[in-house]
C-alpha positions as CSV (number, residue, x, y, z in Angstrom):
1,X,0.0,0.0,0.0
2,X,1.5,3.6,-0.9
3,X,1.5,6.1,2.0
4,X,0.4,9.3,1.1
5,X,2.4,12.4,1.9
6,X,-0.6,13.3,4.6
7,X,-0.3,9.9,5.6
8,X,3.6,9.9,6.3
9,X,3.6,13.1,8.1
10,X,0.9,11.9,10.6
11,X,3.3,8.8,10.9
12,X,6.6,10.8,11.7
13,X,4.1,13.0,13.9
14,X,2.7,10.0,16.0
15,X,6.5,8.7,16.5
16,X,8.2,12.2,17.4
17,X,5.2,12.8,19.6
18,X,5.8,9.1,21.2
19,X,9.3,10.0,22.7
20,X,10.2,10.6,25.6
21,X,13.1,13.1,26.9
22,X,16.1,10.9,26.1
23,X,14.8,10.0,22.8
24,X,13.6,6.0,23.5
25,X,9.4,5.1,22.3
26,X,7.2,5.7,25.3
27,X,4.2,3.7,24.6
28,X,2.0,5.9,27.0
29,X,2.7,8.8,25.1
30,X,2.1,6.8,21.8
31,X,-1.9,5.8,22.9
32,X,-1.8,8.9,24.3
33,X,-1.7,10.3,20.7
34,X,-3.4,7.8,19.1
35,X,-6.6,8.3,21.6
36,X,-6.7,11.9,20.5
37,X,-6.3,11.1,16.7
38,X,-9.4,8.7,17.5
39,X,-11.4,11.3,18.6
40,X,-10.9,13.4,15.8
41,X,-12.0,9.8,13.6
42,X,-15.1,8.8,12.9
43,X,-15.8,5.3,11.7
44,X,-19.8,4.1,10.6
45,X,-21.0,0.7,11.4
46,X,-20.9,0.2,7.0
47,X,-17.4,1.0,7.3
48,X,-16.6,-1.2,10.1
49,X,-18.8,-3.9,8.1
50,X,-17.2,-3.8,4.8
51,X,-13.5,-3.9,7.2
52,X,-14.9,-7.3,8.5
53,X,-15.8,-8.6,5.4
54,X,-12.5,-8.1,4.1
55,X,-10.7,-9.5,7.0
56,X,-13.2,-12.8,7.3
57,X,-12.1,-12.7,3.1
58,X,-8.5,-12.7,4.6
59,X,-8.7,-14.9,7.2
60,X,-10.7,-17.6,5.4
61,X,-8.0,-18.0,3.0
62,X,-5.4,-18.4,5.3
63,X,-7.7,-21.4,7.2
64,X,-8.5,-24.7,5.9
65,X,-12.3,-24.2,5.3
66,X,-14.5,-27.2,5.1
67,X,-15.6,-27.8,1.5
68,X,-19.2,-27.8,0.6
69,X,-18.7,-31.8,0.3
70,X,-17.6,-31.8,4.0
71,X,-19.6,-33.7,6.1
72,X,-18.6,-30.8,9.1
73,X,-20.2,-28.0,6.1
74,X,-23.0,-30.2,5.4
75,X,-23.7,-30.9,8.6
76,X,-23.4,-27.0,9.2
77,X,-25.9,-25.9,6.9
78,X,-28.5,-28.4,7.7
79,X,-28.2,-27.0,11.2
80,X,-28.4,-23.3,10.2
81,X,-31.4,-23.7,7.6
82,X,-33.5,-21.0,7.8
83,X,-31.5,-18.9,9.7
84,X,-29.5,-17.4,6.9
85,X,-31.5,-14.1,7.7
86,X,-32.6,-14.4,11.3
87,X,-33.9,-10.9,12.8
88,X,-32.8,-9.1,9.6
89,X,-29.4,-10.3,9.8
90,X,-27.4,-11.5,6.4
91,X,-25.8,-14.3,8.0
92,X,-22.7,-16.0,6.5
93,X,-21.3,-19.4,7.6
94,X,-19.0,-21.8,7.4
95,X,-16.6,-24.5,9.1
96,X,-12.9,-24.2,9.7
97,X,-11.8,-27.4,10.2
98,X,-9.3,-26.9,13.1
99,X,-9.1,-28.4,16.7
100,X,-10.6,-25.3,18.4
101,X,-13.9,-25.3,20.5
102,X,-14.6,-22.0,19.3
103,X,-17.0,-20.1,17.0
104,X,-17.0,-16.2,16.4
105,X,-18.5,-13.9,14.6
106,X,-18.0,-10.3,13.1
107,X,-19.7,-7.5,12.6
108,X,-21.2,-8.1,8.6
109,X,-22.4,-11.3,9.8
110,X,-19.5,-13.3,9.2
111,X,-19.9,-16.6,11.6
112,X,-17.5,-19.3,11.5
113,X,-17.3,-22.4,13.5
114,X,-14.6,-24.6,14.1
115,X,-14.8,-28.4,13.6
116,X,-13.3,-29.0,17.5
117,X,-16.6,-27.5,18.5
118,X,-18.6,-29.3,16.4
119,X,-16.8,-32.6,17.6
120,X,-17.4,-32.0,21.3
121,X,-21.2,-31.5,21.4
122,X,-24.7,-32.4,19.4
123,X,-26.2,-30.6,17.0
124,X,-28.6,-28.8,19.5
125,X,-25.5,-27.5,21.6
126,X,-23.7,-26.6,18.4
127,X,-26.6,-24.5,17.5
128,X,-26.9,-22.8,20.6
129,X,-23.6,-21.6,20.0
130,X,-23.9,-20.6,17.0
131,X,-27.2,-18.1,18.5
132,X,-25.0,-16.8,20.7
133,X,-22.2,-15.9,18.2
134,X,-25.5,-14.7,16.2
135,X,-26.6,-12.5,19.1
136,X,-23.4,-10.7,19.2
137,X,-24.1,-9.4,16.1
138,X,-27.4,-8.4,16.4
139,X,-27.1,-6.1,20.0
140,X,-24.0,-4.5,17.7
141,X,-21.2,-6.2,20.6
142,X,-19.2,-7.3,17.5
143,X,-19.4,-4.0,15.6
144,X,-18.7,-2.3,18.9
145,X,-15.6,-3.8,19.1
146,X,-14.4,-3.9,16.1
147,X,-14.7,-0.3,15.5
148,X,-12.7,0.4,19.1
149,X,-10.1,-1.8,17.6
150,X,-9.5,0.1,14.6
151,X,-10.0,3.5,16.5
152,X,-7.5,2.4,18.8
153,X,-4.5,1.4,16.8
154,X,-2.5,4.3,15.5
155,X,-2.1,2.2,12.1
156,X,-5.7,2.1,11.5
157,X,-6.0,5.4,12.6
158,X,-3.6,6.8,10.3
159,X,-5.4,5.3,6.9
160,X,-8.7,6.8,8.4
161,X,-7.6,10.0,9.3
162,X,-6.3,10.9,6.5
163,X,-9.1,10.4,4.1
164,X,-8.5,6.7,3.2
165,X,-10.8,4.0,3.5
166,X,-11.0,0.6,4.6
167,X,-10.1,-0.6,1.2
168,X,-6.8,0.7,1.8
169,X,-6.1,-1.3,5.0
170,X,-2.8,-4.1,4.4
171,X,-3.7,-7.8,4.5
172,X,-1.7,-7.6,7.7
173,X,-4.4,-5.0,9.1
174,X,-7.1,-7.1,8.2
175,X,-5.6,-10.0,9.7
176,X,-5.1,-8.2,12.9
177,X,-9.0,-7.3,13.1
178,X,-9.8,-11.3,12.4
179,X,-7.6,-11.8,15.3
180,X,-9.8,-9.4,16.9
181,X,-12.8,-11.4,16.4
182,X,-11.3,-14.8,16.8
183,X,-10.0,-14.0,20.4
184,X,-12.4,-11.2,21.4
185,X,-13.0,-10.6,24.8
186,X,-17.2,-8.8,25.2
187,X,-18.4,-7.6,28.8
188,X,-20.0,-9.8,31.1
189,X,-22.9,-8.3,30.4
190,X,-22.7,-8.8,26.4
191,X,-22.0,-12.4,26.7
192,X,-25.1,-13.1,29.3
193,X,-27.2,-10.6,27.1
194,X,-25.9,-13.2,23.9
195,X,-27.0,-16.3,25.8
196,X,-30.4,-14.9,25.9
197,X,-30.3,-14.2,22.7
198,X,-29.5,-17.9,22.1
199,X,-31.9,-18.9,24.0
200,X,-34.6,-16.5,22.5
201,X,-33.6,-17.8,18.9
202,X,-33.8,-21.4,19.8
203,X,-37.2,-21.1,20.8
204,X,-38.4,-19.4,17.9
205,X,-37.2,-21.9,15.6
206,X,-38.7,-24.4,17.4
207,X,-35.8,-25.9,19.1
208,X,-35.1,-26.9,22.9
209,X,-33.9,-23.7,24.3
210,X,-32.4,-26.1,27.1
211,X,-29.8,-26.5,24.9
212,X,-28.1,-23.7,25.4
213,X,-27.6,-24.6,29.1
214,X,-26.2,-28.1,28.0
215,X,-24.0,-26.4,25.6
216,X,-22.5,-24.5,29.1
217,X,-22.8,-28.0,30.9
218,X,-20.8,-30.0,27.7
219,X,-17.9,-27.7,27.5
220,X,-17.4,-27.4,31.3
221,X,-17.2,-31.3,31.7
222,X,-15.2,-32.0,28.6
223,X,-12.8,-28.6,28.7
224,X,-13.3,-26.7,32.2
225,X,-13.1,-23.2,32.1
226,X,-9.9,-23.4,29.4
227,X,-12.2,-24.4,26.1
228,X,-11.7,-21.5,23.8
229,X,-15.3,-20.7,24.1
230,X,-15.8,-20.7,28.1
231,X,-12.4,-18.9,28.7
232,X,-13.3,-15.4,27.9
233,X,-16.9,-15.9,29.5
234,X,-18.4,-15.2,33.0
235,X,-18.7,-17.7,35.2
236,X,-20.5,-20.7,34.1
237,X,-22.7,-20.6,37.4
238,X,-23.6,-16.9,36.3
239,X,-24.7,-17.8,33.0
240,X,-26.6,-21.0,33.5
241,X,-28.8,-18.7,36.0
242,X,-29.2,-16.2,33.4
243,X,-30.1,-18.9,30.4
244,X,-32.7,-20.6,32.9
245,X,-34.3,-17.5,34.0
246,X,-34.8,-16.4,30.0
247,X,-36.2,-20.1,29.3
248,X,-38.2,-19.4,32.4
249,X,-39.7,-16.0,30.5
250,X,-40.6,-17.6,27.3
């Protein structure tokens, strides 16, 4: 990518600004600077969505994905029939086959699941999951952090302030905001407002919405609190309470 003039003058400003007296990088400094750029940056929810387009583009070729013919993909898209466009939503899914028990999703409505958490639970739990993933889309918690993400990072900022858009962003860039996504960590309160939302979407498509609480109950007895998908949760006791007293409001 070619660096505008603009662009390499708010790049020498960020790193002179980001010394300190004896000349080393002070870091503070540095988000110091790069929180006031961010202010000055404004980034819509389209713009944030067509970013994570292009970064589920770049991270889905740098991840074995399951071929239609799979039977992880066909199994996938006989569990997400119908759901395609839950709630308005353009949804997009597909299976990386990889050892994770993990699913995530991004802010255009990218989902992706991995095979390791396909392995570990039935196709009522998987589902759940995948509602949950969904409902982080839907109350915006994906956007939300996606756009503080690229706010945040004085390389993003740079493109943006400058009058560039998220076309211009490296596949580096992009693969730094699929990391994002992959390994994101939401508020307690996000992740017990995305079970309900599991739970809520389960029952509307005529499924048990129990199985969202076995989902909890699987991973906890096959994994603990270290599978990929419990680690950056609340507390499992938290969030069964929660799922039961939504079921209980159905």
């Amino acid at each position: 990518m070619k660096l505008s003039a603009k662009l390499v003058v708010l790049l020498l400003s960020l790193t002179l600004f980001s010394c300190a007296s004896d000349g080393s990088f002070d870091a503070g400094k540095a988000v110091a600077v790069g929180a006031g750029v961010a202010q000055a940056v404004t980034l819509d929810e389209n713009s944030v969505k067509q970013a994570a387009s292009l970064a589920a583009k770049e991270m889905d070729s740098k991840t074995q994905v399951a071929a239609d013919s799979s039977p992880y993909a066909q199994r996938l898209n006989k569990l997400v029939a119908g759901v395609q466009s839950y709630r308005g939503l353009q949804l997009d899914f597909k299976v990386y086959i990889a050892p994770d028990v993990n699913a995530f999703a991004m802010a255009d409505g990218t989902v992706r699941v991995y095979s390791g958490l396909m392995d570990a639970m039935p196709d009522d739990q998987v589902l759940a999951v995948i509602g949950h993933e969904i409902g982080h889309v839907y109350n915006k918690h994906s956007y939300e952090q996606m756009q503080k993400r690229i706010l945040t990072d004085s390389a993003f900022q740079a493109v943006v302030s400058v009058g560039g858009t998220v076309g211009d962003l490296t596949e580096g860039q992009l693969g730094q905001i699929a990391y994002t996504a992959v390994n994101a960590q939401f508020s307690q309160r996000d992740e017990l407002e995305s079970d309900t939302f599991a739970v809520r979407m389960l029952h509307d498509l005529g499924k048990d919405p129990y199985a969202m609480k076995r989902a909890i109950e699987t991973l906890q007895a096959k994994f603990g609190s270290g599978g990929s998908f419990l680690s950056s949760h609340p507390s499992n006791a938290a969030r069964v309470e929660r799922i039961q007293s939504a079921i209980n409001k159905l």
